[in-house]
C-alpha positions in Angstrom: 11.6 -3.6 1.3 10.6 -3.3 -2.4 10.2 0.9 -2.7 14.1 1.0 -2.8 13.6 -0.4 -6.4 11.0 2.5 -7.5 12.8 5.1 -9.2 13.8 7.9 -7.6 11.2 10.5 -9.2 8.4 8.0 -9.0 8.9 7.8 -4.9 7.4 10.8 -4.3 4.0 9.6 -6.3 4.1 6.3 -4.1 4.3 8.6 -1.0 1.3 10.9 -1.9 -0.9 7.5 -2.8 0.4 6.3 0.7 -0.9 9.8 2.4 -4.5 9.5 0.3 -4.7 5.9 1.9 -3.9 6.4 5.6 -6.3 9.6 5.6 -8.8 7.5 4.1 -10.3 7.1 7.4 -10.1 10.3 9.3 -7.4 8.7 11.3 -3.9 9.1 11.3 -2.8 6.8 13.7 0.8 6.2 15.5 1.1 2.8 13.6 0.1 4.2 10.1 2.7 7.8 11.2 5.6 5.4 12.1 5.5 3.6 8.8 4.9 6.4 6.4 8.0 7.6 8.6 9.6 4.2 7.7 9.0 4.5 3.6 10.5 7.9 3.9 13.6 6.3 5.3 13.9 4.1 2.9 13.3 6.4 -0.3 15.7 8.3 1.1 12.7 11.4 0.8 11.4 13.6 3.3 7.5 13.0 4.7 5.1 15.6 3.1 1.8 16.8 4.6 -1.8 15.4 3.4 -2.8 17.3 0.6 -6.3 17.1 0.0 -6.5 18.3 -3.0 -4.4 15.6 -4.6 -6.9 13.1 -6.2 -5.9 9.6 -6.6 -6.7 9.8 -10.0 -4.4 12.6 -11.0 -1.1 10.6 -9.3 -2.2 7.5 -11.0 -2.5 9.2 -14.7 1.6 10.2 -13.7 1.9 7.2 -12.8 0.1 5.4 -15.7 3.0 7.4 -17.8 6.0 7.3 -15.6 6.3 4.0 -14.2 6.9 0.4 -15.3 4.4 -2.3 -14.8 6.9 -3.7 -12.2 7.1 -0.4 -10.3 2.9 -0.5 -10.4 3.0 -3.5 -8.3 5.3 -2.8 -6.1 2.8 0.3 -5.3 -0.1 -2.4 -5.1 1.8 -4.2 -2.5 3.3 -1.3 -0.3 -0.1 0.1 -0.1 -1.8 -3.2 1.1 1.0 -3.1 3.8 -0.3 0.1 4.8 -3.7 -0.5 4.9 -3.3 -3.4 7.4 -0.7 -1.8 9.3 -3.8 -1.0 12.2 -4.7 -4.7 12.1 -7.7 -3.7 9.9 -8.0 -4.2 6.1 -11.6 -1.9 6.0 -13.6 -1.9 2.8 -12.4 1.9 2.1 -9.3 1.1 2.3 -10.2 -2.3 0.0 -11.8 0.1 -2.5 -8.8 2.6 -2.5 -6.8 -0.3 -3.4 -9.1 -2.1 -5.8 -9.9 1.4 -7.1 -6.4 2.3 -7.6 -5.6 -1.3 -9.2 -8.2 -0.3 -12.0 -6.9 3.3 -12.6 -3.1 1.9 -13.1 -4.9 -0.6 -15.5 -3.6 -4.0 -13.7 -6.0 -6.6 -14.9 -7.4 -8.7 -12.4 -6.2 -12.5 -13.5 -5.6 -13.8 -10.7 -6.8 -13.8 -6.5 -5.3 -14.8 -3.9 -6.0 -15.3 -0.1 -3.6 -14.1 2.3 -4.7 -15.3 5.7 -3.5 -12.7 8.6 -1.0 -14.0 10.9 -0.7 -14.3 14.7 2.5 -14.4 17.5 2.6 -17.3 19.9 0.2 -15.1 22.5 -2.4 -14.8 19.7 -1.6 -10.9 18.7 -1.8 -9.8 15.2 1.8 -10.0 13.7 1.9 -7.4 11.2 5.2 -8.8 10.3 4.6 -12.1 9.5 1.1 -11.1 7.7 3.9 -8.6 5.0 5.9 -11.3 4.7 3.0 -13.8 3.5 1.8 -11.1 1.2 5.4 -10.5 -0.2 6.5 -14.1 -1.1 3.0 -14.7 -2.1 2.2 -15.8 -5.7 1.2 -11.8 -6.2 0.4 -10.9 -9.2 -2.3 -8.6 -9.8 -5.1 -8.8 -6.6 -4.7 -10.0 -3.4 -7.3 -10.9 -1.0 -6.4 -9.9 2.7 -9.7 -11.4 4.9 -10.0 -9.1 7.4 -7.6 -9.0 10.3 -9.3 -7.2 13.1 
């Protein structure tokens, strides 16, 4: 995956973003857990707990002074990952991410749509749907129609 590339003191930034997003709904479900598990892995970090008091605009003034450009959209990606992890891209958490895009002040050039995918049995293939998003012309919004 792409966090591997943040650097190491900005992983812990991405992970409290990642907590604000899958809290966004008053559910923490076992798909969203298992992932946020999964980034941890790969950041070689351990989980934290949901902090309500962090505001998403106090991480992304750090990160508005601590990351690269680069780094800022590999956050824009990861957390569009997240939010569709549940087979549902919401409005909320469209707004976080829209929200958040404006915050880290990523212009908005360019949309694309990424349609979600399906397995052969017509089941929502979280997998495939990453993929798409990851190889996709991404460059400062993407579009995700909704996947439920």
């Amino acid at each position: 995956m792409l966090l591997n590339k943040l650097q190491d003191e900005n992983k812990e930034l991405f992970l409290r973003l990642e907590m604000l997003l899958v809290n966004i709904d008053g559910k923490y479900c076992d798909s969203e857990r298992r992932l946020v598990e999964q980034h941890c892995r790969e950041m070689g970090i351990q989980p934290i707990e949901y902090d309500k008091t962090v505001t998403i605009e106090k991480i992304a003034e750090t990160i508005n002074r601590e990351m690269s450009v680069e780094e800022r959209k590999i956050i824009l990606i990861e957390l569009i990952t997240v939010a569709i992890i549940d087979g549902v891209y919401d409005e909320r958490e469209k707004e976080f991410v829209e929200y958040l895009r404006k915050m880290l002040h990523m212009p908005k050039a360019k949309s694309e749509t990424i349609e979600p995918k399906y397995d052969s049995s017509g089941k929502f293939s979280y997998d495939d749907t990453v993929d798409a998003l990851k190889k996709s012309r991404f460059e400062y919004t993407i579009i995700l129609r909704n996947v439920s």
